[in-house]
N, C-alpha and C positions, 0 to 999 in steps of 0.2 A: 827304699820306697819313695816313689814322686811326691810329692806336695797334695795331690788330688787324690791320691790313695786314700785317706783316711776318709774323705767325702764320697768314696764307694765303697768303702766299708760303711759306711753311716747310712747308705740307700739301702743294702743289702742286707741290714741289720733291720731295717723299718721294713723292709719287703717281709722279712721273715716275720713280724707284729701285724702281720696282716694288711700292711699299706698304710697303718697310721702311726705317723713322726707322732701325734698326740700319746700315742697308746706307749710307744716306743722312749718318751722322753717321761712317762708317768713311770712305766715301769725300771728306767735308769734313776732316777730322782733326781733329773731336769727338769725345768720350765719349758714348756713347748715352744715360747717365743723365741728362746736363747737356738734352742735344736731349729728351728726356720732361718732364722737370720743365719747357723752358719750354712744350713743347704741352701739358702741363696745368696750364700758369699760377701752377705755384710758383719762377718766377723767370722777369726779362724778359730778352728775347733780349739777349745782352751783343756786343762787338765782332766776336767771332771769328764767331758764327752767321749778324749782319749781312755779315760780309765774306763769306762764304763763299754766301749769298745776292742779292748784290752792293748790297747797302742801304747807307745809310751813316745815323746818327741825327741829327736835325736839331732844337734846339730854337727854340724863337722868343718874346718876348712884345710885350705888346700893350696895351695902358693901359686899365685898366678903366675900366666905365660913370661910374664916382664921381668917379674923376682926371679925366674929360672935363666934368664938370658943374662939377668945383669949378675949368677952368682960363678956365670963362668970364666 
C-alpha cells in the first residue's frame, strides 16, 4: 500500500459519516484537530487513526542498487 493510501482511506471513511471529519473523528474517539492536521498533511496518520481505520503500519527494506553491485 503507497504512503497516501491511508489518506483515502480517511476521506472515504469521512465520506461515508456524511462528509464530516468532525462527526467521523467523534465517532473514532479522535480530536477533530488531530483528524485535520493529518488530512491536510501536517502530521502523519499515527496509531489511533490507523486502528480506528483498521490499517495497521508496515515498514520494510530492501538493499539498494549499490549494495547489489558491490556484493558481486
Amino acid at each position: 500500500m503507497a504512503a497516501a493510501e491511508p489518506l483515502r482511506v480517511l476521506e472515504r471513511a469521512i465520506e461515508r459519516e456524511g462528509g464530516s471529519a468532525k462527526a467521523w473523528a467523534k465517532r473514532a474517539g479522535l480530536s477533530w484537530q488531530y483528524v485535520y492536521d493529518v488530512r491536510n498533511g501536517r502530521r502523519d496518520p499515527g496509531p489511533a487513526i490507523l486502528l480506528a481505520l483498521g490499517l495497521v503500519r508496515v515498514v520494510s527494506y530492501e538493499p539498494s542498487a549499490s549494495s547489489q553491485r558491490e556484493a558481486r
